[in-house]
C-alpha positions in Angstrom: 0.0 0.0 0.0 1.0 3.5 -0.9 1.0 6.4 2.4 -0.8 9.2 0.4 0.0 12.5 2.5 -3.2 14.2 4.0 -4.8 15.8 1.1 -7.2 18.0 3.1 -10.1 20.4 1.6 -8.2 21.4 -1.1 -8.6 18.7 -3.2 -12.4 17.8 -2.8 -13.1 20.0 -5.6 -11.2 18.0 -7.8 -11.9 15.0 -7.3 -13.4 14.3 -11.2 -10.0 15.8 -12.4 -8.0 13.5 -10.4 -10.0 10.2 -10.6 -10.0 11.1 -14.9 -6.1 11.6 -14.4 -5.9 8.3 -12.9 -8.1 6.5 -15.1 -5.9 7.5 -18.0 -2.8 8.9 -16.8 -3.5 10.9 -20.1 -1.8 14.5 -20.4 -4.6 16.5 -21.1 -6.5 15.4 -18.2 -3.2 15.7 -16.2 -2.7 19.7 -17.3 -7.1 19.8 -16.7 -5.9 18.7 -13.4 -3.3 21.1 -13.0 -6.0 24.2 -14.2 -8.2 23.2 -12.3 -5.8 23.2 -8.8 -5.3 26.9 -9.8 -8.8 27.7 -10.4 -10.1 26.3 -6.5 -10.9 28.5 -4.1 -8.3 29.2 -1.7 -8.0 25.8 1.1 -7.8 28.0 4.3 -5.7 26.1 7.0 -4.7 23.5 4.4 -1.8 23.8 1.8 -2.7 24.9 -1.5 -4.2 22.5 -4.3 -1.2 22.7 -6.5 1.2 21.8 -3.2 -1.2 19.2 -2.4 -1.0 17.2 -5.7 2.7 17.8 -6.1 3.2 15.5 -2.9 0.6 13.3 -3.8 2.0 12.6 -6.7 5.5 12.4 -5.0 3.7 9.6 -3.0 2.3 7.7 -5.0 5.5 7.1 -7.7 3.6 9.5 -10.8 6.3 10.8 -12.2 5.2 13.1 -15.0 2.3 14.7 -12.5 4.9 15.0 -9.9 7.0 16.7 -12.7 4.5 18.6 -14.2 2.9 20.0 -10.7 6.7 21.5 -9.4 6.9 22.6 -12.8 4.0 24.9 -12.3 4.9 25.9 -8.6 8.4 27.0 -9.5 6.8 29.3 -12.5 4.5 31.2 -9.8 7.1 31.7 -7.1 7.0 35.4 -5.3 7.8 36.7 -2.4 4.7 36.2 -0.4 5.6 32.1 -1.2 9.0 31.5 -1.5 9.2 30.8 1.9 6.9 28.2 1.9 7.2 26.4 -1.4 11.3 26.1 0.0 9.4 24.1 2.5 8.0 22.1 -0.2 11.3 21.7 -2.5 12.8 20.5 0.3 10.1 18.0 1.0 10.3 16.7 -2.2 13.9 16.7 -2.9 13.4 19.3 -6.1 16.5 21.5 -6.8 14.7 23.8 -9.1 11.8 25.1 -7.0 14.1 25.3 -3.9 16.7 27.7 -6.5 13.9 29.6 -7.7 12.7 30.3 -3.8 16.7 31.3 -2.9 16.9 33.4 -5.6 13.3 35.2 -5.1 14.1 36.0 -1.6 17.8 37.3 -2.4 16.2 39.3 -5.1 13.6 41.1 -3.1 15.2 41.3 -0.4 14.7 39.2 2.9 13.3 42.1 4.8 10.5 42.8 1.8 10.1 38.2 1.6 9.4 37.9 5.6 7.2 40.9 5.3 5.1 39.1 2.3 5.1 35.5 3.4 4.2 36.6 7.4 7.4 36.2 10.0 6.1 32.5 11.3 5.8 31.5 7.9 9.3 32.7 6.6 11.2 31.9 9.8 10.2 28.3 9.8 11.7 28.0 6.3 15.1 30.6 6.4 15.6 30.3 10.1 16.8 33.8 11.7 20.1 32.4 12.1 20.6 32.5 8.1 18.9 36.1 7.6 22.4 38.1 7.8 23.7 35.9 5.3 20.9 36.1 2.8 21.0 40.0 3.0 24.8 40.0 2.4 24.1 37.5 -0.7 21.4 40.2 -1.9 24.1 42.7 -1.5 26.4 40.9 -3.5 23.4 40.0 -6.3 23.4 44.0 -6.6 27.2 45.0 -6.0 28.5 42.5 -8.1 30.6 43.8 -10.8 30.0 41.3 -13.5 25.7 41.4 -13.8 24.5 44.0 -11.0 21.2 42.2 -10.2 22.5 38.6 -10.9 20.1 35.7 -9.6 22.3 33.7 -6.9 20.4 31.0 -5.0 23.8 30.7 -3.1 26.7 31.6 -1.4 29.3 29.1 -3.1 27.9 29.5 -6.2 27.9 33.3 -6.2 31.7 33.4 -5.1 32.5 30.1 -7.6 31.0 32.3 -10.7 32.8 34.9 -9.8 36.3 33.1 -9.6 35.6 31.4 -12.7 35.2 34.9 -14.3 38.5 35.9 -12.5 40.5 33.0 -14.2 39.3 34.1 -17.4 39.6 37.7 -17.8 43.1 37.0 -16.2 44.2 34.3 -18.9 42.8 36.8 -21.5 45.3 39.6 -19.7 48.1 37.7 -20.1 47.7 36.3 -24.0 47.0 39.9 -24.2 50.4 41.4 -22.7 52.5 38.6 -24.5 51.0 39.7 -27.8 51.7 42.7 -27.2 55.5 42.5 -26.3 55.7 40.9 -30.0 54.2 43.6 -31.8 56.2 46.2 -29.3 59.0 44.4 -30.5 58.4 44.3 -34.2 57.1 47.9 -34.5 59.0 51.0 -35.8 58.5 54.2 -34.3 55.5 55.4 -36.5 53.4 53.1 -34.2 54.5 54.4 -30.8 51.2 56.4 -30.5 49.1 53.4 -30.9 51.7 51.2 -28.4 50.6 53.7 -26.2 47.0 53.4 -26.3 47.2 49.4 -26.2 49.6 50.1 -22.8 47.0 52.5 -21.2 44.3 50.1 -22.1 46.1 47.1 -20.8 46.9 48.8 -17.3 43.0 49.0 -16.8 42.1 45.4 -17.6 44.8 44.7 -15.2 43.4 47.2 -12.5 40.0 45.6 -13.3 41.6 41.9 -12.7 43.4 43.3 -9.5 39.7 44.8 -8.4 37.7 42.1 -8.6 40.2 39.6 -7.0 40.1 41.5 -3.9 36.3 41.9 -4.1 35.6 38.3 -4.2 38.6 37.5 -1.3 36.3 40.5 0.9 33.2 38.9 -0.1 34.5 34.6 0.5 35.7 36.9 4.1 31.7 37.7 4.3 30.4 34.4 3.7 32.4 32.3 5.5 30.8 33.5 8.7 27.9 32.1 7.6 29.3 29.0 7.7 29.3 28.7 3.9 26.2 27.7 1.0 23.0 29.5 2.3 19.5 27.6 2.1 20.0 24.1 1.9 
């Protein structure tokens, strides 16, 4: 026998959706399913329709329901549910809502999320203890001179993106400078003008590479008080 979780109010109204799902396991009775868990009325003290399925579909081994249901939740994640669907992708072990909750919250702000979801609500997902890190990863989302505004679910990704940009604009500096100590080498003076230019522009890609190595050493600083990845 199969545990189905408690499915609670939410789903008596659908009842024919779900038993013609079942019956067929037929997608267009899955996605009349899925409509019809938005169109309910609100479920008062239980979860939501959409949550309920999601788990019962987790339960009972359909895969493409399952699928199909987180699909849905992770497309209509705000800040007044990102707190509690994180609940849910923890729950049911599915990376993509819980990345699209992280990044909701560090892009409005966890101040502006707690405020939306309710305090009991939020805290019982993002415990207190991880709020200072989340608003220093929402800081870092808009200071972050590669994409001001980036999406980063993450501590250890944010800082691993960054490095990874490091390495890269330093390997281009350094083809860069060795090409130019050929041409330097080869050129008469007719071309000392442009040498110049290419030097001036050089010195700011390296004061560029110099910049954002010691922002992300300040910013690994930050995070490791936090004890490391945020959220999981």
């Amino acid at each position: 026998d199969i545990a189905l979780p408690h499915c609670g109010s939410s789903v008596e109204p659908l009842l024919r959706e779900l038993v013609a799902y079942l019956a067929t396991r037929d997608a267009r009775e899955r996605e009349a399913l899925l409509d019809a868990c938005y169109d309910a009325p609100a479920p008062g003290e239980d979860e939501p329709a959409p949550v309920t399925i999601a788990r019962l579909a987790d339960a009972a081994l359909l895969e493409d329901l399952r699928e199909a249901a987180l699909r849905r939740l992770t497309g209509c994640v705000d800040a007044g549910c990102a707190a509690s669907l994180l609940g849910v992708a923890r729950d049911l072990g599915d990376d993509r809502l819980r990345r699209e909750c992280l990044e909701c919250v560090v892009r409005v702000g966890v101040d502006a999320a707690r405020c939306a979801a309710g305090a009991a609500v939020f805290d019982a997902s993002l415990p207190v203890s991880t709020h200072a890190g989340l608003r220093r990863l929402s800081a870092l989302a808009t200071s972050n001179p590669l994409q001001c505004g980036a999406t980063l679910p993450d501590a250890g990704e944010a800082i691993a993106m960054l490095r990874e940009a490091l390495e890269e604009q330093a390997e281009r500096l350094v083809e860069a400078n060795a090409r130019q100590a050929e041409e330097e080498a080869a050129c008469g003076p007719e071309r000392l003008g442009e040498v110049r230019r290419v030097r001036v522009a050089l010195e700011r890609q390296r004061a560029h590479v110099a910049f954002l190595r010691d922002f992300i050493e300040r910013r690994e600083g930050v995070f490791r008080e936090d004890g490391g990845v945020l959220g999981t």
